[in-house]
C-alpha positions as CSV (number, residue, x, y, z in Angstrom):
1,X,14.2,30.0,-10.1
2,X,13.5,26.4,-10.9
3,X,11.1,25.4,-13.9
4,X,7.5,24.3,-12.4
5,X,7.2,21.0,-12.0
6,X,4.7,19.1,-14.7
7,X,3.0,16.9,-14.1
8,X,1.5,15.3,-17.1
9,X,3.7,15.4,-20.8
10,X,2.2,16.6,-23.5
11,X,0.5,13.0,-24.7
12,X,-1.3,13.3,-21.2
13,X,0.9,10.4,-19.2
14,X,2.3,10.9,-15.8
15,X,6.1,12.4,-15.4
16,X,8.8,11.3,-13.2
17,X,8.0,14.2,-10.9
18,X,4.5,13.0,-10.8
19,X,5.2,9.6,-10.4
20,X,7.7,10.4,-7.4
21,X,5.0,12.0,-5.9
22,X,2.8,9.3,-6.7
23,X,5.1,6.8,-4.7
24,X,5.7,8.8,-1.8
25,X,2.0,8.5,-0.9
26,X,2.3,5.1,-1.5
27,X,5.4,5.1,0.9
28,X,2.7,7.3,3.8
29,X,0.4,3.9,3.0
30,X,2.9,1.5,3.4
31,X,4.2,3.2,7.1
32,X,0.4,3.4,8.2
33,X,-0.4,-0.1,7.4
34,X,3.1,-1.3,9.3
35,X,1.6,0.9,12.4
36,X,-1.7,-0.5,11.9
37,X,-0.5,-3.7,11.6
38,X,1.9,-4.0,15.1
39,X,-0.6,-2.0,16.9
40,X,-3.2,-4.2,15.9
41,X,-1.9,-7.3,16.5
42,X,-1.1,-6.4,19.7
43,X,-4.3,-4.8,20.7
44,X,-7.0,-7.2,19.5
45,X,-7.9,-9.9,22.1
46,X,-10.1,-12.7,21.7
47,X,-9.7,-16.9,21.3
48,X,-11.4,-16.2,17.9
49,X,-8.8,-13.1,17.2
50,X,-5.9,-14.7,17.9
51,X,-4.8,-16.4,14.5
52,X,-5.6,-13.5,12.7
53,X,-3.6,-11.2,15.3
54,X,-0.2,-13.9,14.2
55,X,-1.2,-13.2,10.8
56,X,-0.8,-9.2,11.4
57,X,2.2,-9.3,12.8
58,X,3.7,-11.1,9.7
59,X,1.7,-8.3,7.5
60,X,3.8,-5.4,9.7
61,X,7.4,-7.6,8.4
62,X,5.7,-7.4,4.7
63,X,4.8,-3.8,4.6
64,X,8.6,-2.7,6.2
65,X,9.5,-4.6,3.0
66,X,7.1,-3.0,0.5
67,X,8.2,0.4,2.0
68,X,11.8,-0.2,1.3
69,X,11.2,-1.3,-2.0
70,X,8.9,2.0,-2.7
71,X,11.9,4.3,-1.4
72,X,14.2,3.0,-3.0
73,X,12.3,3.5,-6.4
74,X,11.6,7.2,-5.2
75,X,15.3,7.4,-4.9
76,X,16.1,5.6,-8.1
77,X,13.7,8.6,-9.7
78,X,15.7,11.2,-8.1
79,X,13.3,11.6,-5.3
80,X,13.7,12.1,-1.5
81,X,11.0,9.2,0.5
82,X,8.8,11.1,2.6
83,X,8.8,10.3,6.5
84,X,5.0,10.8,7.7
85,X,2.5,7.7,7.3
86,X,-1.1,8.4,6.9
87,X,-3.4,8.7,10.2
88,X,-3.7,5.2,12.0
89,X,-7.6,4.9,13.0
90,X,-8.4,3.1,16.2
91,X,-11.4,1.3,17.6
92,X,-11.8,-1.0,20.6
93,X,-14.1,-3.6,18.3
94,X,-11.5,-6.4,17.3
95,X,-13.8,-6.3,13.8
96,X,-13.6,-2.8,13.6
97,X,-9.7,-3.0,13.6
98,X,-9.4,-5.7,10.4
99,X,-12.5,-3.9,8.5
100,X,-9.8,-0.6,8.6
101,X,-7.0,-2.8,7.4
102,X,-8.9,-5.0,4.6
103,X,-9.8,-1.2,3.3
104,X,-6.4,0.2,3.6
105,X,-5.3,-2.8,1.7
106,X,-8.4,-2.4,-0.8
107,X,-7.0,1.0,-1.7
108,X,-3.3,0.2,-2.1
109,X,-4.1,-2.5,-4.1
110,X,-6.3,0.0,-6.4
111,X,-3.6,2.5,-6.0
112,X,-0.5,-0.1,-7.4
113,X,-2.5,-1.1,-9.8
114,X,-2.4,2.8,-11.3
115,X,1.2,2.4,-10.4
116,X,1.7,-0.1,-12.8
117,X,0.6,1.3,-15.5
118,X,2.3,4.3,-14.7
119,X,5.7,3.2,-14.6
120,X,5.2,0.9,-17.7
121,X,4.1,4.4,-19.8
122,X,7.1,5.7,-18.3
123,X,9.2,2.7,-19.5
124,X,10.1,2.1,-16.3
125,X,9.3,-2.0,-16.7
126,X,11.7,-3.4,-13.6
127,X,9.8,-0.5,-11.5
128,X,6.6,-1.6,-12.7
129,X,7.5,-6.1,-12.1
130,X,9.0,-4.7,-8.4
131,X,5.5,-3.1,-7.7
132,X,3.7,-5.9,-8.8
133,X,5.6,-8.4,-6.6
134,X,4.0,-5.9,-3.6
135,X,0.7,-6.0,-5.4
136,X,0.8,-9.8,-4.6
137,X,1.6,-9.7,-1.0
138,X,-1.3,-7.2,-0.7
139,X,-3.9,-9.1,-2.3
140,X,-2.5,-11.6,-0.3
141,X,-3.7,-9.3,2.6
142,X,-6.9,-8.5,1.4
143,X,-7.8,-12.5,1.1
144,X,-6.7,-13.2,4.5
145,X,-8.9,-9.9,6.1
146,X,-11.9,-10.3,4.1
147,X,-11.8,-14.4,5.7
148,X,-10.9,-13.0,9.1
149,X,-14.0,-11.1,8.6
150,X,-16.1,-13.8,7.1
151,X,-17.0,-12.5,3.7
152,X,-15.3,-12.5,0.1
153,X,-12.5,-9.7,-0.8
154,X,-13.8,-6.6,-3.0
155,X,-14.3,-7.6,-6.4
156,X,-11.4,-5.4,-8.1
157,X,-11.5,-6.2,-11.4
158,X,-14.6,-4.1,-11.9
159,X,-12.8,-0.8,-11.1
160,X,-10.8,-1.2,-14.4
């Protein structure tokens, strides 16, 4: 019988395990936002729509991306990726649609950012700088949702 799994070491930080575990729900992110994303931009109609649908369709090409960077770290950990995203919602309000994404984004961006950190207490630094490079493309994504939408992205910096 294997040893159980820890998830913590003794000064409190997260473990490999963990952190495989960690990045596999960040892997079911990255697949739902791709879904998202092509159903999305195929779905929303509108003249006043139409840039932003353009715009999803290069976010779908930018999340395949993120999620081969994230299984290939899960496999670098001695990990298996996982192959179920997290549930798609639906709505027939255009708005509706980019509100769901600019959240989805909101929390991948929150959840990285614990990533981050993560990998760095683990010494895992190149881990950490390929993360960050996705953390930019998704802030990216956030900016460009929150203007589709008319308003200002979520202040993150006062969730640290």
């Amino acid at each position: 019988m294997a040893a159980p799994t820890r998830t913590r070491n003794e000064t409190g930080e997260v473990t490999r395990d963990r952190l495989v575990e960690l990045l596999n729900d960040d892997l079911a992110r990255e697949y739902q936002a791709i879904i998202a994303y092509v159903v999305y931009s195929q779905v929303i109609k509108g003249a006043e729509y139409m840039s932003i649908a353009k715009e999803l369709t290069k976010h779908a090409k930018q999340e395949l991306d993120h999620a081969l960077v994230i299984a290939k770290q899960i496999d670098y950990l001695g990990g298996k990726p996982l192959v179920t995203p997290k549930p798609v919602k639906m709505a027939a309000d255009p708005e509706a649609l980019i509100r769901f994404d600019l959240e989805n984004e909101t929390e991948t961006i929150r959840q990285y950012r614990n990533r981050v950190r993560q990998c760095e207490a683990l010494g895992e630094f190149a881990m950490a700088e390929y993360i960050r490079e996705i953390l930019k493309n998704e802030q990216d994504h956030q900016i460009e949702l929150a203007t589709a939408l008319g308003e200002d992205p979520p202040n993150m910096s006062e969730e640290e």
